[in-house]
N, C-alpha and C positions, 0 to 999 in steps of 0.2 A: 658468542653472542655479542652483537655490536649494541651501542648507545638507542640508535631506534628499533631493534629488534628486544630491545628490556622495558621500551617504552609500551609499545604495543602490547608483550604478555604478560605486565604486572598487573594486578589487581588487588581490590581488597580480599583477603581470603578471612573468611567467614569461620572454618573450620580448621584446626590444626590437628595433627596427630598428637599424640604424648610423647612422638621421640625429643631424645633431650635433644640442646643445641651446643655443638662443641665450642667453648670457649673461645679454641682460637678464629673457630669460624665467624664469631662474634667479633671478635678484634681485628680481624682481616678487613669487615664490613666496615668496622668503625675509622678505620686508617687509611682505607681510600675516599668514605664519602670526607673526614674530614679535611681533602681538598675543596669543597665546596667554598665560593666567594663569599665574602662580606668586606660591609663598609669597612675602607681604609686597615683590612684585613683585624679589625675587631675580633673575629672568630666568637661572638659572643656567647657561645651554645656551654652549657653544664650538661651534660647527660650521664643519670643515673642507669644501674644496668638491675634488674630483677629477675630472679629465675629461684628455681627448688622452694623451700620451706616457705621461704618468706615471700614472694610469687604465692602461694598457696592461700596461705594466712590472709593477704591482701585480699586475693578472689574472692575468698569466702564474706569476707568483710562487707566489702563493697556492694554484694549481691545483696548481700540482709540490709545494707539501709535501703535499697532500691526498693526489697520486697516490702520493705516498713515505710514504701512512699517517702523517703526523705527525699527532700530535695536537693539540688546539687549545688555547689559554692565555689565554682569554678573558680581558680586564680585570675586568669583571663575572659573575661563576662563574653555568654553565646549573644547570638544576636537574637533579639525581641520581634524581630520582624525584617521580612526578606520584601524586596523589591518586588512586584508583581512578576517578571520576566524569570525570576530567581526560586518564585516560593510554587510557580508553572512546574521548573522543573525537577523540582524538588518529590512534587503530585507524582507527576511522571515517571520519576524513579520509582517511588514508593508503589504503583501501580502496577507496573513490567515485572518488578520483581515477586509482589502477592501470582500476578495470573501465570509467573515461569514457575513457581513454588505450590501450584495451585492451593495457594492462601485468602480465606475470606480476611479480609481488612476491617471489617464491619464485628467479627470475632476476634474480642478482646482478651479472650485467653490466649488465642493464638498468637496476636499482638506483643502479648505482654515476653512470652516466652521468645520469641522473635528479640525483642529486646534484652532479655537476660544475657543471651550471647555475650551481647558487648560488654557486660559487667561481669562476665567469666572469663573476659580478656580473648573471647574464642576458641579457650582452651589451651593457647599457643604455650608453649614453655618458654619464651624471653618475654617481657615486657619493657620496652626503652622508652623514660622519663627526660623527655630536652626539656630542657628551665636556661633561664636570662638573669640576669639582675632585674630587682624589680623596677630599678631608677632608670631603664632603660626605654625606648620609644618604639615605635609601631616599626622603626625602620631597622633595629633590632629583631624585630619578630620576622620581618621579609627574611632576612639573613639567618632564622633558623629555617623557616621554610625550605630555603635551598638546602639547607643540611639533613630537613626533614628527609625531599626527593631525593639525594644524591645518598642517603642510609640505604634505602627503595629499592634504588637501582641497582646498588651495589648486591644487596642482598641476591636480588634477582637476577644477576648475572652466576651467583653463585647455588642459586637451584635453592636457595632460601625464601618462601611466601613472607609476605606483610601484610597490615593491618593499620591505618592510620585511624585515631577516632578520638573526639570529643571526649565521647561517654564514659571513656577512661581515664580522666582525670578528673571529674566533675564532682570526686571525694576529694580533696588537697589534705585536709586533713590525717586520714585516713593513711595515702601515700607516705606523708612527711613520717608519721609514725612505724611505720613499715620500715621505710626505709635510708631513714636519717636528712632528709633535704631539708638545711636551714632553711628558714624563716625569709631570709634577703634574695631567695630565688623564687622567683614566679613558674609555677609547674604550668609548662603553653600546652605540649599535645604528648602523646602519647604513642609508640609505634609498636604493635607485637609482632615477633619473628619465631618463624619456626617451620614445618616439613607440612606444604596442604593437606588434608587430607579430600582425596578429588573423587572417594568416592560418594563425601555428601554432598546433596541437591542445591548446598548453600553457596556451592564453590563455582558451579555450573553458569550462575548469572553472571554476564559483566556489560557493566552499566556503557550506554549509549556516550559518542559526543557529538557537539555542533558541527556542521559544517565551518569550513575555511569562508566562505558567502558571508556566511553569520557572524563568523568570530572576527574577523581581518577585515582592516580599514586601509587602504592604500587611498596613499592623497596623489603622487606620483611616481614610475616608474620607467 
């Protein structure tokens, strides 16, 4: 599998099996994405690894403040509002995916459980916590990004699904107790890894992009 043949068949996976993840298959992923670039080679990224007992404990955690409506207290604050062009296709998404899953959106049970997924972490058996210094700036956060994709890619060349998501970190609390991350690190995102399982309907969708028209601005060539 080459670099654009891992771009095209990654996705989010929705569902995971319960096989476990081999250790070293984890540290294989973790040793080539950390050649990804950063500023003046910073390499700013911490990442935490969770899996078995405490992986468990945490899921469980997380799902009961959700079901008890807490709300979430992200280290790094979501955004309050999306640009018109942004929060289109945001609709959009959310749209494609209720009528592939033939899902009412208008059913708020349905809704709700929809969303527990992501607070059962998808099931996946890894969950990987990247954190920063908190004294650190947005151009630090770019430089975990890339370490975010290049975890992704790696994984996905090696036949291991991911799972990028907000709503897995949106307990800080919660995590730090779980799983020991000082105070001085900011918990940014969150990635789970583990074996898709493709025979559920959740694995099936994979979201839409913009056209090159749309996205790509040449001034001259």
């Amino acid at each position: 599998m080459n670099v654009t043949e891992a771009l095209h068949s990654r996705y989010t996976c929705r569902s995971f099996k319960a096989q476990p993840l081999e250790k070293e298959k984890i540290l294989a992923i973790l040793e080539a994405a950390n050649r990804a670039p950063s500023w003046a080679n910073t390499q700013p990224w911490e990442i935490f690894v969770a899996g078995g007992a405490v992986l468990e404990g945490l899921r469980k955690a997380c799902l009961k403040n959700f079901r008890q409506g807490l709300p979430g207290n992200s280290d790094i604050p979501r955004a309050e509002e999306w640009p018109s062009s942004i929060a289109d296709r945001i609709k959009s998404l959310m749209a494609a995916r209720s009528k592939d899953l033939g899902i009412d959106r208008a059913d708020g049970a349905t809704r709700k459980a929809m969303a527990e997924r992501t607070h059962r972490f998808f099931g996946a058996p890894i969950v990987l916590y990247l954190c920063m210094d908190r004294s650190l700036t947005s151009w630090s956060m770019h430089d975990l990004g890339m370490m975010s994709q290049s975890i992704m890619l790696a994984a996905e060349e090696r036949g291991i699904a991911s799972a990028i998501a907000y709503n897995m970190v949106i307990y800080p609390d919660l995590i730090r107790k779980a799983i020991g991350i000082p105070e001085e690190l900011a918990i940014v995102i969150a990635i789970a890894l583990g074996y898709a399982d493709d025979g559920d309907p959740q694995n099936v969708f994979h979201s839409p992009r913009r056209s090159m028209e749309e996205v790509v601005r040449f001034t001259e060539i």
